[in-house]
N, C-alpha and C positions, 0 to 999 in steps of 0.2 A: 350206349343206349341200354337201358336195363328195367327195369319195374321194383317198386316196393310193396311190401307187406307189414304192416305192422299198427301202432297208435299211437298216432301224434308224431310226439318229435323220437321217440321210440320204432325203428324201422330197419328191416332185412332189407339191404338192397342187393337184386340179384342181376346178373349177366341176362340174357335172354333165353342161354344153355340151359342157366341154372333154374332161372321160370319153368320151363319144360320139364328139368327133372324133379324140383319143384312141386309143381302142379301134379305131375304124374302120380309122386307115390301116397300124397295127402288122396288124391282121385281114389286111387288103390283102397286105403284107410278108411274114408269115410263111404263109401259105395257098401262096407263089409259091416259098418258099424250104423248106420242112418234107421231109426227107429222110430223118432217125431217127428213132427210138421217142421220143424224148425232146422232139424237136424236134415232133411229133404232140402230146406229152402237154401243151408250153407254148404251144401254138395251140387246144389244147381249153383250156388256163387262160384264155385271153383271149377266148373265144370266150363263157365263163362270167363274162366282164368287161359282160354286157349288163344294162343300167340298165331297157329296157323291160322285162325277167322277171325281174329279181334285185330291182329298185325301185331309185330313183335314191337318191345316197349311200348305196348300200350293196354297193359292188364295190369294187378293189382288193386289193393282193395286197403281204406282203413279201419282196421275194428272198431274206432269210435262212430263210425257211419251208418252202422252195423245194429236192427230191431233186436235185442236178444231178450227182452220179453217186459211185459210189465209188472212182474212181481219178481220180490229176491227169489222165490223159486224156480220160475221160469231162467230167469239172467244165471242162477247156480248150474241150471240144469244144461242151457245150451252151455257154459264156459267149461264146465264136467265135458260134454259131447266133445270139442274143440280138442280137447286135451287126451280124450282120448285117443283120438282121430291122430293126433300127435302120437302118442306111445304106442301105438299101433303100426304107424308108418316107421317110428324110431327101431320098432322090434324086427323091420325087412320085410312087411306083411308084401306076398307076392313079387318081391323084386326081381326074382327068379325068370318072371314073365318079360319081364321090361327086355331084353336083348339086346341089355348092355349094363355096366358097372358103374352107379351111380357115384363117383369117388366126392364130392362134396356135399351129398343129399343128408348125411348125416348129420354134418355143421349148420346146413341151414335150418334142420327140423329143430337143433337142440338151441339154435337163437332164436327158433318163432317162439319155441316152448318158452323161455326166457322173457319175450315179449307178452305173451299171453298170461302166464303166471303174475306178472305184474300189472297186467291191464286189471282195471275194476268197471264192468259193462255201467253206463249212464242208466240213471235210474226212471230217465222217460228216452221214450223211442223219439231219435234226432228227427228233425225234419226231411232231409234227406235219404230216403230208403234203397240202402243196396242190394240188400237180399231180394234175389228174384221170389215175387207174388207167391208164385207156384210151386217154386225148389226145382229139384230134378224129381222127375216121375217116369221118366223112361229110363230103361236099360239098355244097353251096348249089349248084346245079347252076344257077339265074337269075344267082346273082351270083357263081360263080366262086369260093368261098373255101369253107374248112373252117366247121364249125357245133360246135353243142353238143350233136348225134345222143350218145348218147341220155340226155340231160338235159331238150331239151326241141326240137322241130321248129324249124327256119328259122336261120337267120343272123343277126346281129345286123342286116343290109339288110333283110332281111322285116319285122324288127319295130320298124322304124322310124316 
């Protein structure tokens, strides 16, 4: 049992381990880098990416599902955000914290990059909306990142 990440026939499929570490250090990445509405509302998506409250294999997400804006500069700007949030994660931002060695976290960040680099966002918002309304708007105030306020208390770290 495992979750996917990715578009279309285009997909990371990970262990539930790997969901975890996964989730965790993109969590890290974007919590440090979230500066628009949009870039809020894809760190509350990932923040909704936790296995302890959602139950294991039963998160991920397809970027084609995914509002990322209705003009090419909004769709450039969030697919910019995404990517950085990637190279960010890819650069070890905070892994130090994690209290432990991510030993596959690197392979899965550099096939979502791979996956994402080749996505091209739909040029109208799908019918189906996954990004939460709101984004994340609260803070994890022990560990430093955005949460799934008001989905449900704590961070994906608290509910470790």
């Amino acid at each position: 049992m495992g979750n996917t990440f990715g578009a279309g026939d285009d997909r990371l499929y990970l262990p539930n381990g790997g969901t975890e570490v996964f989730v965790e250090v993109l969590t890290l990445a974007a919590s440090a880098l979230a500066a628009r509405d949009w870039d809020y509302r894809f760190a509350g998506l990932l923040a909704l990416q936790d296995q302890s409250v959602m139950g294991r294999g039963a998160v991920g997400f397809d970027l084609g599902e995914l509002d990322w804006g209705g003009s090419d500069e909004e769709r450039a700007a969030a697919k910019g955000f995404v990517l950085r949030v990637l190279g960010l994660a890819e650069r070890r931002h905070r892994w130090d914290e994690l209290g432990y060695e991510p030993p596959h976290a690197a392979a899965y960040l550099t096939r979502f990059r791979e996956i994402v680099e080749a996505f091209e966002p739909p040029v109208s918002a799908p019918g189906a909306e996954v990004l939460p309304e709101t984004g994340a708007l609260a803070c994890c105030v022990r560990h430093r990142v955005l949460s799934a306020l008001p989905h449900w208390e704590g961070c994906v770290f608290c509910h470790r």
